[in-house]
C-alpha positions in Angstrom: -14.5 9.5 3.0 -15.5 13.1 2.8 -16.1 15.1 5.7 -19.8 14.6 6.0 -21.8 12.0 5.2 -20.5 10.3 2.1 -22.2 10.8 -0.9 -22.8 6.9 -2.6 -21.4 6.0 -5.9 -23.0 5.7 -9.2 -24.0 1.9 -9.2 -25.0 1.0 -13.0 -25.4 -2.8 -12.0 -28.7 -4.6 -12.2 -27.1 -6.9 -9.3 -27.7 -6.1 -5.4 -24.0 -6.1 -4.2 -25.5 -8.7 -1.9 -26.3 -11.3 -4.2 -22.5 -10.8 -5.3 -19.7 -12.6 -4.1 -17.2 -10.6 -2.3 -13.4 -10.8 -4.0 -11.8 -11.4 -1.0 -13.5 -14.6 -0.4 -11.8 -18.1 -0.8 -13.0 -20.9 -1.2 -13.4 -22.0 2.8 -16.7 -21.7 4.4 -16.1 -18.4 6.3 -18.9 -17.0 7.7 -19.5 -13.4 7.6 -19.5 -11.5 10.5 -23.1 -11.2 11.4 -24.5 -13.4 9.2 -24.5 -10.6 6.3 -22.3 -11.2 3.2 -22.4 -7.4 2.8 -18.3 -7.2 2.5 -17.1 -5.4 5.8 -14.5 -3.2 5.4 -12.1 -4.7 8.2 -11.4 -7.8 5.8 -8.8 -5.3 5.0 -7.0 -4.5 8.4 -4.0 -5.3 9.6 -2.7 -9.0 9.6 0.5 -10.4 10.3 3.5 -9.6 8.8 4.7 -12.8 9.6 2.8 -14.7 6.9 5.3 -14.1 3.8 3.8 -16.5 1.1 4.8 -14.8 -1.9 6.3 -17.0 -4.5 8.8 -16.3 -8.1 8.5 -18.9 -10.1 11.7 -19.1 -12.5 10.0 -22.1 -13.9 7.0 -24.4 -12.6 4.1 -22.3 -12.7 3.6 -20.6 -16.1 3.5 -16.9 -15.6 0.3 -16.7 -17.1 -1.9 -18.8 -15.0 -3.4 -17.6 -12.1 -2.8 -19.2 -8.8 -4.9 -19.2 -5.6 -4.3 -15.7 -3.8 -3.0 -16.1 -0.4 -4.4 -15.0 3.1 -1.2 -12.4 3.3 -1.6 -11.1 0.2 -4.9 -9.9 -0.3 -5.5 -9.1 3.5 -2.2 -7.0 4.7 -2.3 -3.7 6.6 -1.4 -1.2 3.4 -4.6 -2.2 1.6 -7.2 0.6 2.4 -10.8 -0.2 2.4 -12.7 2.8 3.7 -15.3 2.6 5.9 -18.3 3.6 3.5 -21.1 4.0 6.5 -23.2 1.9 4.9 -22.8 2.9 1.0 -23.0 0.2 -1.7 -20.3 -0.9 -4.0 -20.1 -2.1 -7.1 -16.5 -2.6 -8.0 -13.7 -4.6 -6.6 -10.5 -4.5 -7.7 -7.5 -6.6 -5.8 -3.8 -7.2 -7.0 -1.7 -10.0 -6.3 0.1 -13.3 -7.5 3.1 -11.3 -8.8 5.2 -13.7 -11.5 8.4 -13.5 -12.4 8.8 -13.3 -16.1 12.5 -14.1 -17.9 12.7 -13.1 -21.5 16.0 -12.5 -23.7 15.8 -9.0 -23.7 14.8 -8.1 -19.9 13.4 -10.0 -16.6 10.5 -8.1 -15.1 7.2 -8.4 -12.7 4.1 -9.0 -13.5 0.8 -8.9 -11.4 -2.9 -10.3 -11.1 -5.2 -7.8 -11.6 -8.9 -9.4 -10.8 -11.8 -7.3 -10.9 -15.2 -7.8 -10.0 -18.1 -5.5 -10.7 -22.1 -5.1 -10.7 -21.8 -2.2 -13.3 -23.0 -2.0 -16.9 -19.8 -0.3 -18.3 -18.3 -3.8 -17.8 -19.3 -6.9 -20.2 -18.4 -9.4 -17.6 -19.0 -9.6 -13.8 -15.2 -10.8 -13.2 -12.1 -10.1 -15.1 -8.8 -11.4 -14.5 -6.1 -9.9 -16.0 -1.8 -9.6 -16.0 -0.3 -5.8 -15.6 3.5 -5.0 -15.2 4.7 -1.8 -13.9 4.8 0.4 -16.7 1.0 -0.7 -17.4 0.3 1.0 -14.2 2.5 4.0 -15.2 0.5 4.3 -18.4 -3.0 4.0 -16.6 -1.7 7.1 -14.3 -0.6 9.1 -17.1 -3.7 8.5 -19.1 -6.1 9.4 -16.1 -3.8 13.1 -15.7 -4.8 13.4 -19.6 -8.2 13.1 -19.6 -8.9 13.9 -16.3 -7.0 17.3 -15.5 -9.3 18.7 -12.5 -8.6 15.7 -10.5 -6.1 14.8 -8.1 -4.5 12.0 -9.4 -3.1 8.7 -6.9 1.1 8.4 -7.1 2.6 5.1 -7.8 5.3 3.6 -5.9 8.9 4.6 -7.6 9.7 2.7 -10.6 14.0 3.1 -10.1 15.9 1.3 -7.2 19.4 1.9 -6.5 21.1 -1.3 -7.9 23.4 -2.8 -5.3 21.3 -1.9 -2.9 17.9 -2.9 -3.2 17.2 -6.1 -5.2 13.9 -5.4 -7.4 13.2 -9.2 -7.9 13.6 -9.6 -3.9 10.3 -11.1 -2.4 10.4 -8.0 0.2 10.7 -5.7 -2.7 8.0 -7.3 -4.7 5.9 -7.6 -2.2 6.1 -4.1 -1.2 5.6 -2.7 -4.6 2.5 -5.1 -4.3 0.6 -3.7 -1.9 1.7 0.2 -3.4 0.1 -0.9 -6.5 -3.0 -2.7 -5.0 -4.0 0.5 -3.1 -2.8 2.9 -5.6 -5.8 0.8 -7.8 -7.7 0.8 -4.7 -7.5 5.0 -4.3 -9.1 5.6 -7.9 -11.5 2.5 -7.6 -13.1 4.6 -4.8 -13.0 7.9 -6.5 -16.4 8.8 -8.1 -15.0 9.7 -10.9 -11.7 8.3 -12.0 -13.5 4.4 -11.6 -15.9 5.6 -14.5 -12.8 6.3 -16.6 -12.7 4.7 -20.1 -9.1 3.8 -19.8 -9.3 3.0 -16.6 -12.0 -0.4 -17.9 -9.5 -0.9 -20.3 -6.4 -1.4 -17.7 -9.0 -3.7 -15.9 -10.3 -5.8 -19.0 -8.4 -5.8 -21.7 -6.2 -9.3 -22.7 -4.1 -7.3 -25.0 -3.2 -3.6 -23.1 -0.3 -2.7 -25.7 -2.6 -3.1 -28.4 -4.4 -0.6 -27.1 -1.4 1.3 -26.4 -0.5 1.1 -30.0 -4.1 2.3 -31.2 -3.5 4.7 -28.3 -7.2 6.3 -28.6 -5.5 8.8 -30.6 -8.6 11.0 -30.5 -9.5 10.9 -27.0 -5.5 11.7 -26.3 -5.5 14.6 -28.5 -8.7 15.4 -26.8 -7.0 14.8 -23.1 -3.4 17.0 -24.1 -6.0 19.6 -25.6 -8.0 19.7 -21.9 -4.9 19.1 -19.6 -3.6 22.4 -21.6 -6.6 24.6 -20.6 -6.5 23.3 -17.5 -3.0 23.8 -16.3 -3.6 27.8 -18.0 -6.5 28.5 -15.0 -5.7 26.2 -12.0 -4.2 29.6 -10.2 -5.8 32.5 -11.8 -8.9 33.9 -9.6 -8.3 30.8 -7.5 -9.7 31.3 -3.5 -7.1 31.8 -1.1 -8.2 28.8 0.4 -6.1 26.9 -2.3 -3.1 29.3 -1.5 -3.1 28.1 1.6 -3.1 24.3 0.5 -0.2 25.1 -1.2 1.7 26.0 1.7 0.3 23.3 3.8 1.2 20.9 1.1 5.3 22.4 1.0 5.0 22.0 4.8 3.6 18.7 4.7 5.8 17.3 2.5 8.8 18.8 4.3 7.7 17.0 7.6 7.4 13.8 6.0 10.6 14.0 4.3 12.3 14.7 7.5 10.4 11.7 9.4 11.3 9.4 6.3 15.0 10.2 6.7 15.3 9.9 10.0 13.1 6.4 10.4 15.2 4.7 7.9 18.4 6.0 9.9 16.5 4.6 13.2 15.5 1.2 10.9 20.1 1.2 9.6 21.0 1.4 13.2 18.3 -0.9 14.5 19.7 -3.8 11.8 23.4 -2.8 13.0 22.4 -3.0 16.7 20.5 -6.4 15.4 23.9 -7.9 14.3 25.7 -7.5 17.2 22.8 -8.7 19.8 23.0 -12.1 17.5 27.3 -12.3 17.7 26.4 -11.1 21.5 24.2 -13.7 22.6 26.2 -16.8 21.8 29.0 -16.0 23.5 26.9 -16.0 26.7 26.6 -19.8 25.4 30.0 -20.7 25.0 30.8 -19.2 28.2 28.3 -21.7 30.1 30.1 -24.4 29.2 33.3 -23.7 31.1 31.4 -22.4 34.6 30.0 -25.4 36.0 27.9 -23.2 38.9 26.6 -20.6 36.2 26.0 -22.8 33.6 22.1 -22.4 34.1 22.2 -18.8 33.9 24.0 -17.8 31.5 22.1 -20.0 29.3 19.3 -17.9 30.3 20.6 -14.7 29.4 21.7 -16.5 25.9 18.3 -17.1 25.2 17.1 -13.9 26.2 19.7 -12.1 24.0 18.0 -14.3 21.4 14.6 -13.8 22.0 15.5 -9.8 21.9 17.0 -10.2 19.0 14.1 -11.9 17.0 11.8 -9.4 18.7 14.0 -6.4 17.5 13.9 -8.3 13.7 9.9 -8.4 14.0 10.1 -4.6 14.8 12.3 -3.6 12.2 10.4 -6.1 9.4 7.1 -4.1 10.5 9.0 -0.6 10.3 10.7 -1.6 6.7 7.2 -3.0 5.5 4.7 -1.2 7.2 6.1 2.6 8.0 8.0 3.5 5.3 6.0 3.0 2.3 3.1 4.7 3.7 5.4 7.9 4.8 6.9 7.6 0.6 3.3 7.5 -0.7 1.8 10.7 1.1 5.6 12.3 0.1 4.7 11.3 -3.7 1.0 12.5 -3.6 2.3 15.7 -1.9 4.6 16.5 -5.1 1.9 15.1 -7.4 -0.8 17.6 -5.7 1.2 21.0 -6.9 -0.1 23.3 -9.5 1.7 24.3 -12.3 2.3 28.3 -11.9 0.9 29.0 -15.8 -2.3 31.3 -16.2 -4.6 31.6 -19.0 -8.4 32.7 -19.3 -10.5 30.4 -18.7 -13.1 32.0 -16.3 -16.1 30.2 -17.9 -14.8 26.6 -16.8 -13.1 28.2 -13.3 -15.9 27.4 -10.8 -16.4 23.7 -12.0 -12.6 22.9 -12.2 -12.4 24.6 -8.5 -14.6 22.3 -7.2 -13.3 19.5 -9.0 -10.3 20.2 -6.8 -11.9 21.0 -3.7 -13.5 17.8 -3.6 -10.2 15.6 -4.4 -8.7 17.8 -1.6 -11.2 16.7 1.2 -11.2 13.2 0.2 -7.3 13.0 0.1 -7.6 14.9 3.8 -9.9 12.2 5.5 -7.6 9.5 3.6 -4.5 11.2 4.9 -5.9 10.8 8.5 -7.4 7.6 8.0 -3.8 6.5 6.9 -2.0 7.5 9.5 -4.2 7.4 12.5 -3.8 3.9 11.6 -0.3 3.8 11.1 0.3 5.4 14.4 -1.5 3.4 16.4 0.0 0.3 14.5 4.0 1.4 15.3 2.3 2.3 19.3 1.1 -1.1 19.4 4.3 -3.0 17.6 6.5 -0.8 19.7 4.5 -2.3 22.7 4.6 -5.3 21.8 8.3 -5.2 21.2 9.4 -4.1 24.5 6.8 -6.4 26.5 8.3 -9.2 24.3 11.9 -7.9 25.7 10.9 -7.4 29.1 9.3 -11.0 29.4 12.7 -12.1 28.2 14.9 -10.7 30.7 12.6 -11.4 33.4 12.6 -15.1 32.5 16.4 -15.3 33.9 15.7 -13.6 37.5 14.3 -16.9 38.7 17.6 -18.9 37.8 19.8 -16.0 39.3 17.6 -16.4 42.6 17.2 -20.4 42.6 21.7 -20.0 42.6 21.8 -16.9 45.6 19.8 -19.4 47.6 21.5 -22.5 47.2 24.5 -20.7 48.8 
């Protein structure tokens, strides 16, 4: 993902990625495009928003067995597999099956975490495993311990407003999802964060809070004691070059700010403008009955009103689903990117930490245009889509309005 050609990752595993079987396989007899079971990176492309499969089990299901991922949720358009060119990998990781859990003290989310990997760090070649949020929120602060010169993924936000957004929703869920399966996704591609001890353990480990409670106390010391040093040099001596990401970064994440306000505005008064097309359509219906001579017509223009509507509802599901959290994620990692303004001496570890940095900061670049060159084109083509769909509708009725002017 960098700007020439990509450098491969370490692969530790005695297994030929071809002799593995991809993640994202079920149980069907697919056939691979081409006849190679070498995973391609468009299994992970866009796919209908319309398949919502996504179940919360209050009872039924135990929470703690793992169910048969669905087509929608392991292949959906805010998973990002890049395009390697070629390069071999060696570790999957996927998220999905999110269960409802109800206890005395709280209700809360869990999710699937499966994992599949060639690589001799791991014991096992597959690991499934159950994380809740503030698992994830404990991976992420772990990795900014112990790995300070790298630019760390955001996760989605952990507080909704209450009132407003139901967290147990299946659109919330879901959304928080498919943040979490690419935020897992973003360090499982990084050459280095994928190595990272605690990283195996978020992926293998039963029990995660007894490690929590052991806490590697040493290697956390060890972490606070490097995260320290690191935060003293990040600006002293630095090139200008990183000045000038700085700025871009304030800029950028002004932009996107703006954008985000004003699409969810355009998404309030879209659902506003939705309710009335669905109060304005039947009355087109009722009227029908009373005009014997334009009874065929204005049935037309009912349906039409109708078929905008659900149109309108398919754009503004896509928008909500699609749009948005991509725009909140690059608005998260823009915050997350900023250096902290102490300086200390640490000339000796300068150049290393630099290009640390420098790295993260072209690989976040070609993921940032990777992202959205892909968003773009996917609100172009639902936009499309949306007013063909609206077009066809309206004109459906000219026919009827003709067929009446000539029987006069």
């Amino acid at each position: 993902m960098s700007g020439g050609p990509p450098k491969a990752l370490p692969s530790t595993g005695p297994q030929s990625l071809r002799d593995m079987p991809h993640p994202l396989a079920g149980s069907s007899s697919e056939e691979a495009v081409g006849g190679d079971s070498t995973p391609s990176p468009d299994l992970l492309t866009a796919r209908s928003f319309g398949d919502k499969d996504l179940i919360l089990p209050n009872g039924g299901t135990p929470a703690g067995t793992a169910s048969p991922a669905s087509s929608s949720s392991l292949l959906n358009r805010l998973q990002l597999d890049d395009d390697m060119d070629g390069e071999t990998r060696d570790l999957f990781v996927t998220v999905d099956d999110p269960k409802k859990h109800v206890c005395t003290m709280e209700t809360y989310i869990t999710y699937r975490i499966t994992t599949k990997s060639t690589r001799v760090e791991f014991d096992l070649p597959e690991y499934s495993v159950r994380r809740r949020y503030q698992d994830f929120d404990w991976l992420r602060n772990k990795l900014e311990e112990s790995q300070p010169t790298h630019l760390i993924p955001p996760l989605p936000e952990k507080f909704v407003v209450k009132g407003v957004v139901d967290r147990f929703s299946e659109e919330f869920v879901e959304t928080r999802r498919k943040a979490l399966d690419k935020f897992l996704k973003r360090i499982t591609d990084h050459p280095v964060l994928s190595f990272n001890e605690h990283f195996n353990v978020f992926l293998t480990a039963k029990d995660l809070n007894a490690h929590k409670k052991q806490g590697m106390a040493l290697l956390t010391r060890v972490g606070e004691s490097v995260k320290h040093v690191a935060g003293g040099y990040k600006l002293r001596n630095r090139p200008l070059e990183f000045a000038a990401i700085g700025e871009y970064l304030d800029t950028f994440a002004l932009k996107l700010g703006t954008i985000d306000r004003i699409a969810q505005r355009i998404i309030k008064e879209e659902i506003e403008y939705l309710v009335e097309l669905r109060e304005y359509g039947p009355v087109y219906s009722t009227w029908s009955a009373l005009e014997a001579e334009l009874a065929e017509p204005l049935e037309g223009v009912s349906a039409c009103i109708g078929n905008c509507s659900t149109a309108l509802e398919e754009l503004t599901d896509d928008m909500t689903e699609d749009f948005l959290p991509v725009l909140r994620e690059y608005i998260l990692y823009s915050d997350s990117m900023k250096v902290p303004a102490d300086v200390e001496k640490c000339q000796d570890r300068m150049e290393c930490f630099n290009a640390d940095l420098k790295a993260d900061m072209e690989r976040w670049q070609n993921n940032k245009r990777q992202d959205f060159r892909q968003l773009l084109m996917g609100m172009a083509d639902k936009n499309i889509q949306y007013y063909e769909k609206c077009l066809l509708a309206w004109e459906s009725i000219i026919p009827l309005l003709q067929e009446k002017q000539e029987a006069k």
